[in-house]
PLY file of the C-alpha trace (Angstrom):
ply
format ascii 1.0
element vertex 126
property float x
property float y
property float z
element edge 125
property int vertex1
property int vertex2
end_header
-22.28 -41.35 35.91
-19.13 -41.32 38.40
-16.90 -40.85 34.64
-18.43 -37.50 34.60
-17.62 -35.74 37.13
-19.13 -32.43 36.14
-22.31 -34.24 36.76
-23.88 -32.64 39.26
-22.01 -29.20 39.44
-24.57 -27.96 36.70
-28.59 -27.94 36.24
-28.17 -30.38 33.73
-26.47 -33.49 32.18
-22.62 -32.90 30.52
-22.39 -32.00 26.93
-20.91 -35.37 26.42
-24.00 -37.43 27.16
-27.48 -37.47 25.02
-30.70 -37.16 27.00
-34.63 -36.09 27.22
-35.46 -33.83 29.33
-39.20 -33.93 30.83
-40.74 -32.06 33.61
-42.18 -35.53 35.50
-43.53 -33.77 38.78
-44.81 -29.94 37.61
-42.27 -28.34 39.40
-40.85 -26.56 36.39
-37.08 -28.68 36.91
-36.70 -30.79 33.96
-36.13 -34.87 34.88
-33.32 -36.40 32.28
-33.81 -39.91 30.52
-31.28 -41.61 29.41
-30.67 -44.63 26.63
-28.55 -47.22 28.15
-27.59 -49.14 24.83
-27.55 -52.93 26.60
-28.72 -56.35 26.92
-31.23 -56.13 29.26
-33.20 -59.33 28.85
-36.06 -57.49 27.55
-35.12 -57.22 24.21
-32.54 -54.96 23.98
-32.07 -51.25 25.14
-33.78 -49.31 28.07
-33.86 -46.23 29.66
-32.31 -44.63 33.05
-34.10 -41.49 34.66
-32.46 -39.10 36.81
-33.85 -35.80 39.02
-32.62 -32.88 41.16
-33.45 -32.55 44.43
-32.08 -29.16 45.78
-28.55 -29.72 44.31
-28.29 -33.56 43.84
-28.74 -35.39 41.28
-30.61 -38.94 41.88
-31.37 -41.97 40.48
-34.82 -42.37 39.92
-35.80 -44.47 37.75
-33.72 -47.60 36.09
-34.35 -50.33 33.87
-37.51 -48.74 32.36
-37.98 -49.95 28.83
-36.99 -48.80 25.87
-40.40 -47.07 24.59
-41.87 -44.82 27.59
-44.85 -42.56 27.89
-45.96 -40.24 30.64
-49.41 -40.25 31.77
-50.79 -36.99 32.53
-51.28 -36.07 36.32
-52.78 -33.44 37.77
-50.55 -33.28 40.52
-47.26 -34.86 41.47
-45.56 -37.47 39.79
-46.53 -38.72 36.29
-47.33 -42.58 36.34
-44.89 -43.95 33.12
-45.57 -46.49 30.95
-43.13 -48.43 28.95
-42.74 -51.37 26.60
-40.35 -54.23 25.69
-40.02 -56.68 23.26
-39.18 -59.79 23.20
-38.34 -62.84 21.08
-40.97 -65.03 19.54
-43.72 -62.58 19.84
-43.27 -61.73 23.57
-44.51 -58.09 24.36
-44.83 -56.60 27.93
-45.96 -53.48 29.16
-44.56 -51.92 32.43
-46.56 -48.96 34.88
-44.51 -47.67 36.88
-45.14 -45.44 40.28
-43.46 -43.15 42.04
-43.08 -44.28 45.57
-40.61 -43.21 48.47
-38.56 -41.24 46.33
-38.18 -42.95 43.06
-39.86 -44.54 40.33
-41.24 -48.37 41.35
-42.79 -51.18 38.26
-46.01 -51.62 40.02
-47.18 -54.14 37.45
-46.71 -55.84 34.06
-48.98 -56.57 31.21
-47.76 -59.87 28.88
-48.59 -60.90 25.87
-47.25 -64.20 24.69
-48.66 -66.02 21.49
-52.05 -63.59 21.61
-52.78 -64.60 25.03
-52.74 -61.22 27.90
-52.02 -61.78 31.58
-51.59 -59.45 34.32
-48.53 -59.50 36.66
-49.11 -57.07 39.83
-45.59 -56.08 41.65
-45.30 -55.86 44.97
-42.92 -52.63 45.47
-39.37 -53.49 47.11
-38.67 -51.96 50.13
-35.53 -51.22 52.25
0 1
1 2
2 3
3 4
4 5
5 6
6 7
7 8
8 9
9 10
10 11
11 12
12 13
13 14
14 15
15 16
16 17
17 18
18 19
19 20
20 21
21 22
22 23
23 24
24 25
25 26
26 27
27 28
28 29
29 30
30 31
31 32
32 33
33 34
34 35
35 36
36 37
37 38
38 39
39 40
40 41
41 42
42 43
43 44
44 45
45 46
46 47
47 48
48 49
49 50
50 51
51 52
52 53
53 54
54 55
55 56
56 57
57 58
58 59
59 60
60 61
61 62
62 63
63 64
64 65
65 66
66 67
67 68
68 69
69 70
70 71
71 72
72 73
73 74
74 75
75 76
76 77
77 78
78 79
79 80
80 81
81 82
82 83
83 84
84 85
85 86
86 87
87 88
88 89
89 90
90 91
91 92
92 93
93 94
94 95
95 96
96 97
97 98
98 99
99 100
100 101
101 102
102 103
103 104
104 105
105 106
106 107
107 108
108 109
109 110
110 111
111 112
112 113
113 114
114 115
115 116
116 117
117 118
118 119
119 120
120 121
121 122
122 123
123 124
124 125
């Protein structure tokens, strides 16, 4: 984002980039996702998520996969979901938390040749 620098001066991303905009945390301030169109080792492209907090713009959320859903929440953050694909009928599916001011993969379903495992992540801290 430092090519752009009217990022930030404005409520919202610059004309020249494509994103979704989703309210993540009810507080009526739209979040923006973004496609990152690279090799990510998880078959293919995947998303970046950014927020305002008072008049910054911030990271929140990177390397989520390239299909997401938002589970509803009453309150606070949405938990999101996403999905990759990989080769030879590898599929994973990613929750992710939001934790200590951005979004954390708290765990990862596989499936590899129609067998499911569970992967539980511990969340990195600094």
């Amino acid at each position: 984002m430092q090519n752009y620098p009217e990022w930030g001066s404005s409520d919202g991303p610059p004309a020249k980039l494509m994103a979704l905009a989703y309210d993540l945390n009810h507080d009526g301030q739209v979040e923006y996702f973004f496609l990152v169109n690279a090799l990510s080792g998880r078959g293919g492209d995947y998303h970046i998520v950014y927020g305002k907090f008072g008049t910054i713009w911030k990271l929140i959320a990177e390397d989520v996969g390239n299909r997401i859903c938002a589970l509803p929440a009453k309150k606070g953050w949405m938990p999101l979901v996403s999905f990759f694909s990989g080769g030879g009928g590898s599929h994973a599916k990613a929750h992710h938390e939001f934790r200590d001011g951005r979004y954390e993969m708290t765990g990862v379903d596989h499936l590899e040749n129609g067998i499911v495992t569970h992967e539980k992540r511990v969340p990195k801290r600094n």
